[in-house]
Each structure stands twice: as C-alpha cells, then as structure tokens.
C-alpha positions in Angstrom: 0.0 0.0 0.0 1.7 3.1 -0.9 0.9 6.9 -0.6 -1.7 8.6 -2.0 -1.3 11.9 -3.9 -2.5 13.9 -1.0 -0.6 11.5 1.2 2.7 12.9 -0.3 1.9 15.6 -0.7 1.8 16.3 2.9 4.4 14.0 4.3 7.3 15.0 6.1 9.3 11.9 5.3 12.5 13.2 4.6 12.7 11.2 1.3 9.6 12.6 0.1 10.3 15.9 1.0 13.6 15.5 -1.0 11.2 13.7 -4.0 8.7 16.9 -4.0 12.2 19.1 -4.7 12.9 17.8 -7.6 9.9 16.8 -8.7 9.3 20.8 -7.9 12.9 21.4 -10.2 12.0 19.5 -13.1 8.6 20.9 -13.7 10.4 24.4 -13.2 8.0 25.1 -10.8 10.5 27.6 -8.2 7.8 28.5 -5.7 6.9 24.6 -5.1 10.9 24.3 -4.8 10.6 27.1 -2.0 8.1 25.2 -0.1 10.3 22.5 0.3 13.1 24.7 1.8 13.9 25.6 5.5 13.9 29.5 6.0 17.6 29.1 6.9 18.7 26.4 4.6 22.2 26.2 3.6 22.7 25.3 0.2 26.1 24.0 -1.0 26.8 23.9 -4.7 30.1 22.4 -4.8 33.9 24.2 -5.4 34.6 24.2 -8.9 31.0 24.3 -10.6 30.0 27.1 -12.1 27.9 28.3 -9.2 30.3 27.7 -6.3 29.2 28.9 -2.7 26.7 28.4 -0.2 23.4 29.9 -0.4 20.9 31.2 2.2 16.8 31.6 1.9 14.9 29.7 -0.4 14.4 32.8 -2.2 18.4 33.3 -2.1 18.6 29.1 -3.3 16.1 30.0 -6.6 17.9 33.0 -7.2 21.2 31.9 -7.3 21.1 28.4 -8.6 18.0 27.8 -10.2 16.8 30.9 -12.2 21.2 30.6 -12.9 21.2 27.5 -14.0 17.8 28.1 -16.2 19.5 31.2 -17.8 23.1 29.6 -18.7 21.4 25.7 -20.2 18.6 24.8 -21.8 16.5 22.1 -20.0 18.7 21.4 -17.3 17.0 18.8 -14.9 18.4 16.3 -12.4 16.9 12.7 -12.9 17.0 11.5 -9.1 17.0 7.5 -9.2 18.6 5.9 -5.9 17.4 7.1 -2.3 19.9 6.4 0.6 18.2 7.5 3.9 19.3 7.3 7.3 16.8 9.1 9.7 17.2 13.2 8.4 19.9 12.6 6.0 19.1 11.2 2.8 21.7 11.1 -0.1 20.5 11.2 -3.7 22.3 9.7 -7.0 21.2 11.4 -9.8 22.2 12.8 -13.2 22.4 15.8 -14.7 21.5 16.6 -18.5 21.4 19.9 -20.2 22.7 22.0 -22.9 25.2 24.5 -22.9 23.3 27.8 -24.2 26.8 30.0 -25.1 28.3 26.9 -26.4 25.5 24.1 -27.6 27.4 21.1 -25.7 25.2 18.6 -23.5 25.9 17.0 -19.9 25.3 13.7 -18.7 27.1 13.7 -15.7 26.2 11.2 -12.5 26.0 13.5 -9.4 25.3 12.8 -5.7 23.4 15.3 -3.4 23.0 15.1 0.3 20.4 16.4 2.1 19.2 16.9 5.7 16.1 17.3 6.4 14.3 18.3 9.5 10.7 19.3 10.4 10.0 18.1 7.0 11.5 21.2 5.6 15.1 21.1 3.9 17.9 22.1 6.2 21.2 21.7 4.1 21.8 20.5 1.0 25.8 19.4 -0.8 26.4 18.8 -4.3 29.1 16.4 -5.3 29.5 16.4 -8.8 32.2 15.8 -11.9 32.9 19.7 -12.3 35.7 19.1 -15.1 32.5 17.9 -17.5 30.3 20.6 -16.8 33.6 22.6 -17.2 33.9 21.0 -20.7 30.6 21.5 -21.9 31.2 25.6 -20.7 34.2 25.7 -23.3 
C-alpha cells in the first residue's frame, strides 16, 4: 500500500520531501521548490562548478542556482533514481542533462546530493558532482 497523492503531498518523510524538490525542479516550478526549503537552509553547490558557494533563503537558493542554471542551459534537470536515507539525511544519485546555451554542448554527468532534512522542511543540502564535465561542456 503506498501513498496517495495527498498523502505525499503532505508528508514529512525526509525522502519525500527531498522527491517533492525535484519533482518541484524538473517541472520548473520555483515557488513549489521554496516550499520544500527551511527558512535558513544552507545550500552548497560544490567548489569548482560554475555556481560555487553556499546559499541562504529559499528565495536566495532560486535565485542563485536555479533561475542561474535556467539562464546559462537549456532544460537542465536532475533525474533523481537511488534514495539512501538514514533518519534526516538522505543522499541522492542522480544525473544531470542539459545543454550548454553560449556553447550548444550537452551534460550527462552522474552526481550525488546530500540532504538533511528536518521538520519536514530542507535544512542543508551538498552537491558532489564531476565539475571538469560541466567545465567542458562551458568551453
């Protein structure tokens, strides 16, 4: 028996609270993204990708990385596909595919994100990704 729409909808599972982000991210749907966030969430994008640092707010999180990365490739999306959990950390391999807008490359690059979540709400999030290929597709 598994959860009904509404069901996840409302959880505060960490792993579905994690699912609803980038379910949220791949429909580009920013404000559902916000929801998902902690007012002080920490969000790491990792040295050496193109939008290095840690960012603060969900509105700084949209701002900075998403409405970025929607600006700089065309249909970028991360296709999440193995859940790790361990009470409020969950880890997340995934993939990222896009296409360079200044140059027309793609990306197909595995990824791992790991999130913490707490009060169902996202508390910290870290990107670990291949930097030199999104690098390459940059050049």
């Amino acid at each position: 028996m598994g959860l009904t729409d509404t069901d996840f909808a409302a959880s505060t599972a960490p792993r579905d609270v994690v699912r609803r982000q980038y379910l949220a991210s791949a429909a580009g749907d920013l404000a559902a993204l916000r929801v998902t966030l902690a007012p002080d969430v920490e969000w790491t994008e990792m040295a050496g990708f193109p939008l290095a640092g840690t960012y603060r707010t969900p509105e700084g999180v949209t701002a900075n990385v998403m409405e970025r990365l929607g600006a700089d490739w065309t249909d970028w999306t991360a296709h999440d596909d193995t859940y790790v959990v361990d009470g409020e950390n969950v880890v997340v391999l995934a993939r990222y595919t896009a296409t360079n807008q200044a140059t027309g490359k793609p990306i197909d690059v595995r990824v791992a994100h790991h999130f913490t979540v707490r009060g169902g709400l996202i508390v910290r999030f870290e990107q670990f990704v291949d930097t030199a290929k999104v690098r390459e597709a940059m050049a």
